[in-house]
C-alpha positions in Angstrom: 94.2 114.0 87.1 91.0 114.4 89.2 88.7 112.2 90.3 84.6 112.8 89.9 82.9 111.9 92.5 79.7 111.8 90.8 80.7 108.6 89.1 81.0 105.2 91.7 84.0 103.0 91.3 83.9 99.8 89.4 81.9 97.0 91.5 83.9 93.6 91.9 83.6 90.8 93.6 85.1 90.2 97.0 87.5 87.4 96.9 87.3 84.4 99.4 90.6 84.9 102.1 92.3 81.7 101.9 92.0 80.0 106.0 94.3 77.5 107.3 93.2 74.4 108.6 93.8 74.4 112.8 93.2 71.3 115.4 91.4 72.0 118.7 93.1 70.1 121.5 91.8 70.5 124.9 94.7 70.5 127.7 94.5 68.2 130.8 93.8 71.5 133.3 90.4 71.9 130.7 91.9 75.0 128.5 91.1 74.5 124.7 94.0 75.6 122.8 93.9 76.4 118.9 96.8 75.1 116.6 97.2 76.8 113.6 100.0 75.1 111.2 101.9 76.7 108.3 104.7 74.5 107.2 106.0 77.9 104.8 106.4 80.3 107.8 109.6 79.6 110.2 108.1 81.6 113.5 106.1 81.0 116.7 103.2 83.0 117.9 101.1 82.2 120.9 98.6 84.1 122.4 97.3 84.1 125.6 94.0 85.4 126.0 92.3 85.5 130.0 88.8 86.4 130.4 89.8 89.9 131.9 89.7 93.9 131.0 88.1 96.8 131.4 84.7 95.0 131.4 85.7 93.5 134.9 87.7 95.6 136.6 86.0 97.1 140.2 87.6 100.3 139.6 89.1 102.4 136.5 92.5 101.2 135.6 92.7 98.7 137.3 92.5 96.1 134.3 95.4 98.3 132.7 97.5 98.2 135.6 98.4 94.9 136.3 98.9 94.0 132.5 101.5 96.5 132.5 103.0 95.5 135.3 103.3 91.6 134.2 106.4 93.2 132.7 108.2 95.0 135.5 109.5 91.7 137.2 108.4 88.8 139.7 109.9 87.6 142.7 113.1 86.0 141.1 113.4 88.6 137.9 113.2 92.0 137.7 112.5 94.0 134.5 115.9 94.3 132.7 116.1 90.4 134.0 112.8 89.4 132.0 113.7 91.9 128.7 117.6 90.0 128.7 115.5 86.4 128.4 113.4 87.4 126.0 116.3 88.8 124.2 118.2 85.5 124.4 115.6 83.7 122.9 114.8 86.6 120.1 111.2 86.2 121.5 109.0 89.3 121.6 106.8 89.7 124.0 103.7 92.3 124.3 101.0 93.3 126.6 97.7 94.3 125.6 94.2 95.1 127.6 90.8 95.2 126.2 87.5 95.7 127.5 87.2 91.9 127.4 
């Protein structure tokens, strides 16, 4: 079967995406954190979102650099240390830098 391109697809309506209702709480040290509750799904997710990234880095790769590193241990854990706790809990955990 081929397809002519010199006739357009059917138009339809876009349908509505169905939101959730969240709460906005605002924490005693003044950070406003978004709750989003579905009684149907069984997991966590929380995101953690710093204003940081490329756009205010000094120098190149700098923004990069110490995301990745957030992963390659502290003072009291080092990286196999951090990935067995995670593992433990059956948590996931994962890194990401933007411009903002």
């Amino acid at each position: 079967m081929t397809v002519n391109r010199k006739i357009s697809p059917p138009l339809s309506e876009l349908s509505v995406p169905k939101v959730l209702p969240y709460t906005t709480q605002v924490l005693p040290n003044g950070i406003e954190m978004l709750l989003l509750h579905d009684p149907d799904q069984e997991v966590f997710k929380m995101d953690v979102v710093f204003d940081a990234g490329a756009y205010y880095q000094k120098q190149p790769l700098v923004a990069t650099t110490a995301i990745n590193m957030l992963n390659e241990g502290t003072i009291y854990h080092n990286s196999a240390e951090i990935a067995e706790i995670f593992d433990y809990y059956g948590a996931y955990v994962d890194f990401n830098c933007g411009m903002h």
